[in-house]
C-alpha positions as CSV (number, residue, x, y, z in Angstrom):
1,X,91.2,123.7,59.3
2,X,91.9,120.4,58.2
3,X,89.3,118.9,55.7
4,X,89.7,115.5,56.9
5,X,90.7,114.7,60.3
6,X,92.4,110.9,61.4
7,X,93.1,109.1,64.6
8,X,94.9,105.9,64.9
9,X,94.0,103.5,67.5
10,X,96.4,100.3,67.5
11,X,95.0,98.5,63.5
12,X,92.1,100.8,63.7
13,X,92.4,104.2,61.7
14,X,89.1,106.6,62.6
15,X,88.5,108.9,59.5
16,X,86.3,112.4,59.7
17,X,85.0,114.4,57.2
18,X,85.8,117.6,58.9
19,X,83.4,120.7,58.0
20,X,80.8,120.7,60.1
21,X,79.7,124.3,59.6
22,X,78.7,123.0,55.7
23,X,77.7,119.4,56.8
24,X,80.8,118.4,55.5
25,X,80.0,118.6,51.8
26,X,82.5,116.2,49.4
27,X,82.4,117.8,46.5
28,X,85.1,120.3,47.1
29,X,88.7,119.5,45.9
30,X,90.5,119.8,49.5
31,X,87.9,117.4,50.7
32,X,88.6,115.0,47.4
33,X,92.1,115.6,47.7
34,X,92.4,114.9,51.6
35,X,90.5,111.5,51.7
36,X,92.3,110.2,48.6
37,X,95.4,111.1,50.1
38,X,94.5,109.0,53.4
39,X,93.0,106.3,52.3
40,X,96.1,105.7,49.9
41,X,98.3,106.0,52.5
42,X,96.4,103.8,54.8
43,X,96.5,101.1,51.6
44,X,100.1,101.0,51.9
45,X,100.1,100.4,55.7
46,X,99.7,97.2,56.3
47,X,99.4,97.7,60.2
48,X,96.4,99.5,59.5
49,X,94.1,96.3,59.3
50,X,90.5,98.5,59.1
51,X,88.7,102.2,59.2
52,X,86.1,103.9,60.5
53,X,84.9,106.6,58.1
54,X,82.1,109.4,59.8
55,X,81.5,112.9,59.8
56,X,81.6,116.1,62.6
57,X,79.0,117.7,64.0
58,X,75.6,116.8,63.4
59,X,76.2,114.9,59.4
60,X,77.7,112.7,58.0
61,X,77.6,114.4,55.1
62,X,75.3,116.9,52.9
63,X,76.8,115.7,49.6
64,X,77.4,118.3,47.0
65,X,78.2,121.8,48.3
66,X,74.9,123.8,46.6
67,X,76.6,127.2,46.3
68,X,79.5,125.7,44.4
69,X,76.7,124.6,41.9
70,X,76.0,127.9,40.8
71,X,76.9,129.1,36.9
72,X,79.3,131.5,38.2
73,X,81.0,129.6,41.4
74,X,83.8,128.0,39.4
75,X,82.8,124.7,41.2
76,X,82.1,121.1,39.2
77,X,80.0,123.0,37.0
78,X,81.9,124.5,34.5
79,X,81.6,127.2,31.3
80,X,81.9,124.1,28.6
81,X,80.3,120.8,29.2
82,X,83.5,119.0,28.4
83,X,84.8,121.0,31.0
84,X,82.2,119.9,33.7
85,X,83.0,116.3,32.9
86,X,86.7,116.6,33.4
87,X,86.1,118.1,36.7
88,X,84.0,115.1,37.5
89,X,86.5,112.4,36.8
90,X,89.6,114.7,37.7
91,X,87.3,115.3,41.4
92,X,84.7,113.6,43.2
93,X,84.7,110.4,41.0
94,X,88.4,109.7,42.0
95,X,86.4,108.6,45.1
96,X,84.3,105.6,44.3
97,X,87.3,104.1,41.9
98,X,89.4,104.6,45.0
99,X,87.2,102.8,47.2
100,X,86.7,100.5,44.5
101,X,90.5,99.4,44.7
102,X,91.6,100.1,48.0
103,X,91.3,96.5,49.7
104,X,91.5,98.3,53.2
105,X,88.2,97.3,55.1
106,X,86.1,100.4,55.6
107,X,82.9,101.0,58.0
108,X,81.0,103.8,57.5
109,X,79.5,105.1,60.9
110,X,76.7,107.6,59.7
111,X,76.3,109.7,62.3
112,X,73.2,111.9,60.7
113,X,72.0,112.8,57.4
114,X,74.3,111.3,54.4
115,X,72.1,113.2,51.0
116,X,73.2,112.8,47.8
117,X,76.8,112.1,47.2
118,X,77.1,111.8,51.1
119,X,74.6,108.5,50.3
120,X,76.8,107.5,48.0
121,X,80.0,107.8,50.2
122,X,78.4,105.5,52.5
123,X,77.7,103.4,49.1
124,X,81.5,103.1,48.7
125,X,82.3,101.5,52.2
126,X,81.9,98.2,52.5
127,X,79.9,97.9,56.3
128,X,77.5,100.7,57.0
129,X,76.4,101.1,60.6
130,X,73.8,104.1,61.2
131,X,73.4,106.1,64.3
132,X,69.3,106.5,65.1
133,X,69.3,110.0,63.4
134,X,71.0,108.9,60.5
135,X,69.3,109.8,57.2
136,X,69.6,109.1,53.6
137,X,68.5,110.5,50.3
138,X,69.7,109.4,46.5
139,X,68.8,113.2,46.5
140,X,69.9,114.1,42.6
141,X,66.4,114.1,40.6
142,X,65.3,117.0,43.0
143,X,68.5,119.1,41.6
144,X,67.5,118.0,38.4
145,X,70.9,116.1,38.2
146,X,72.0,112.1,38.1
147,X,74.7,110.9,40.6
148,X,77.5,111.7,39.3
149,X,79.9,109.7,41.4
150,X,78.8,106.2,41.0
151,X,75.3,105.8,42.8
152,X,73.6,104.3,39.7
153,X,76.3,101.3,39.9
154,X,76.3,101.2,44.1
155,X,73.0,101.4,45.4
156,X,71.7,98.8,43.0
157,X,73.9,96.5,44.1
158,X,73.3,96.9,47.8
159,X,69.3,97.3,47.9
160,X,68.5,95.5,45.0
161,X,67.3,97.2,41.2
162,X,63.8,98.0,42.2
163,X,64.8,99.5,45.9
164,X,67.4,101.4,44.1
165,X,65.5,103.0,41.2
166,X,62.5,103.7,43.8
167,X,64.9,105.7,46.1
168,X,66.5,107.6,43.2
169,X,63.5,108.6,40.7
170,X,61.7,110.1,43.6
171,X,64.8,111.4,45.7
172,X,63.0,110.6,49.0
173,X,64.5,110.2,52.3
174,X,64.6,107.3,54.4
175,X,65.3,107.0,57.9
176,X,67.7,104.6,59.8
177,X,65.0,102.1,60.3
178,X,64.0,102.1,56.5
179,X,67.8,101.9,55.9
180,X,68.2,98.7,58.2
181,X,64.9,96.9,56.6
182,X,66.3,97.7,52.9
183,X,70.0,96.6,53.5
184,X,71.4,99.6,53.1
185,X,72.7,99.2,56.5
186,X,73.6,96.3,58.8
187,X,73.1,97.9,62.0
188,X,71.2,100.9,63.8
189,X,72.5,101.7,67.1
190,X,71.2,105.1,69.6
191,X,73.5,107.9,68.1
192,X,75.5,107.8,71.3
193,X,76.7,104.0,71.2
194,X,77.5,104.6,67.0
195,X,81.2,105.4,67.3
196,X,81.2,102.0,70.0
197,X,79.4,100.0,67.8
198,X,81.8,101.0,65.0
199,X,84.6,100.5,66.9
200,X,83.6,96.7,67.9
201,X,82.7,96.0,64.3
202,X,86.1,97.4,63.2
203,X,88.1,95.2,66.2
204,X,85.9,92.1,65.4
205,X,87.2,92.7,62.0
206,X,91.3,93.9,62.8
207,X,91.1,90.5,65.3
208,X,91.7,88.6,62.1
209,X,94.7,88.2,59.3
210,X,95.3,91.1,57.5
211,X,96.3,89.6,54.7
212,X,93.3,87.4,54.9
213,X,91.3,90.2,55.6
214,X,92.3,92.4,52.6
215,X,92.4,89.9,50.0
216,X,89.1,88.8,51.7
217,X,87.0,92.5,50.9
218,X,89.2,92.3,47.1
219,X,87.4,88.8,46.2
220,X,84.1,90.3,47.1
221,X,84.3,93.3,45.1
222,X,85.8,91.4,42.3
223,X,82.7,89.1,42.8
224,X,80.5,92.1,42.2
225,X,80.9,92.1,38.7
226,X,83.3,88.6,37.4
227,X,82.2,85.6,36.6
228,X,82.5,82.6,38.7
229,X,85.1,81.1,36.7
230,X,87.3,84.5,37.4
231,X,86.8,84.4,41.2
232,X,87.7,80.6,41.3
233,X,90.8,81.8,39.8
234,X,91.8,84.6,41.7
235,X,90.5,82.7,44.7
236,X,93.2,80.3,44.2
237,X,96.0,82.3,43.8
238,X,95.0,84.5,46.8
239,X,94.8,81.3,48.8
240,X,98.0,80.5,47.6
241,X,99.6,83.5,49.1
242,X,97.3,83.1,52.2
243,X,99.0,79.6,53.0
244,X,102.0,81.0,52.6
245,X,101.6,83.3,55.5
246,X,103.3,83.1,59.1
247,X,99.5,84.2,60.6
248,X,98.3,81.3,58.7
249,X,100.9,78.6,60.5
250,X,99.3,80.3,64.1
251,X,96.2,80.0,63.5
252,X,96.4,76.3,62.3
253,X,99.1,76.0,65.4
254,X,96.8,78.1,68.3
255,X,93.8,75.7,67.2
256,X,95.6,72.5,68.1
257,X,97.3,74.2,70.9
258,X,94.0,75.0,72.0
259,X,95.3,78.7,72.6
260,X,94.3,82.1,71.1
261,X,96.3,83.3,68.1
262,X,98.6,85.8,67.7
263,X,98.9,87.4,64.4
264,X,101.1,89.8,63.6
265,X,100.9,90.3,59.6
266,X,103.8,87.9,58.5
């Protein structure tokens, strides 16, 4: 069985995290290896103008796989320390890096609990929309563990220092509402309108430029840590390329034709 499954619907490229027996734990290699391999393939497609990433069966994701934690499971955890910390950066924190520099727009539909390093998958997409049985836990400190993929540098950034450090000293779970009232997510929809919901966010989204829309999310993340100076510069050279674009020409041509644009990608 495939780890990851993927449908493509015209610009629109659905993602799944596909063991739902385990509740689609991301810790394992396959699973690493599969959504790395998609998502860097979907980079390169420029037809591919946004994705939908969510889980089968009843999570999202349960984070790390428990069982492979054990001394003897030859999982992350390894007989050396220095081992353990090159199966770290050699597995599961390929993922935030990749998400990082991808500039492919990605909504996380969270379709039920998303603990642990399944939070901070939905951390690494850039819209989070959350089904009303959705659940999330910056679980760690109750494995006696930190987040090892990136959560201290994500959820700060999204909920704010204080939010974030309350939600990972204690490891409590939140529910969708709590999500929505924090900012963790933008939207909470009944679990059986979530995939819709996504699927209108992710049209509203493909409706517009590609190009625009790509170098769009890269400005953002770059803002996320350069200084204003930097993003004025790489702002200008993106617009740069932006004017030179045939969608740009439509859409200044459709608005004083008073017609809908077409884009196409040029």
């Amino acid at each position: 069985m495939s780890a990851v499954l993927t449908q493509r619907d015209g610009p629109v490229l659905t993602v799944t995290l596909n063991q739902p027996d385990r509740r689609n734990p991301i810790s394992d290699p396959a699973m690493v290896d599969a959504l790395c391999a998609v998502f860097e393939e979907a980079e390169r497609d420029i037809s591919i103008h946004v994705a939908i990433l969510t889980g089968a069966g009843s999570a999202f994701s349960s984070g790390g796989d428990l069982n492979a934690m054990r001394p003897d499971a030859g999982g992350l955890r390894a007989g050396l320390p220095a081992e353990t910390r090159r199966n770290y950066r050699a597995g599961i924190q390929r993922l935030p890096l990749l998400f990082q520099a991808i500039e492919l727009p990605v909504i996380a539909a969270v379709n039920g609990p998303a603990i642990g390093a399944g939070m901070d998958l939905t951390c690494m997409c850039d819209v989070r929309i959350a089904g009303q049985s959705a659940r999330f836990a910056e679980s760690f400190v109750k494995l006696g563990l930190v987040s090892g993929d990136g959560g201290a540098w994500l959820l700060p950034r999204i909920v704010g220092f204080s939010k974030a450090a309350q939600l990972s000293l204690t490891g409590e779970t939140i529910d969708a509402a709590e999500a929505l009232r924090i900012g963790l997510v933008s939207e909470v929809v009944p679990d059986e309108d979530l995939m819709a919901a996504a699927r209108q966010q992710a049209d509203a989204i493909a409706a517009n430029p590609p190009h625009a829309t790509r170098m769009t999310k890269r400005l953002l993340r770059a803002a996320q840590t350069a200084e204003l100076s930097q993003i004025l510069e790489m702002a200008g050279a993106m617009q740069a390329l932006a004017h030179a674009t045939a969608d740009h020409d439509e859409a200044i041509n459709a608005f004083f034709d008073r017609r809908p644009p077409t884009f196409k990608g040029d």
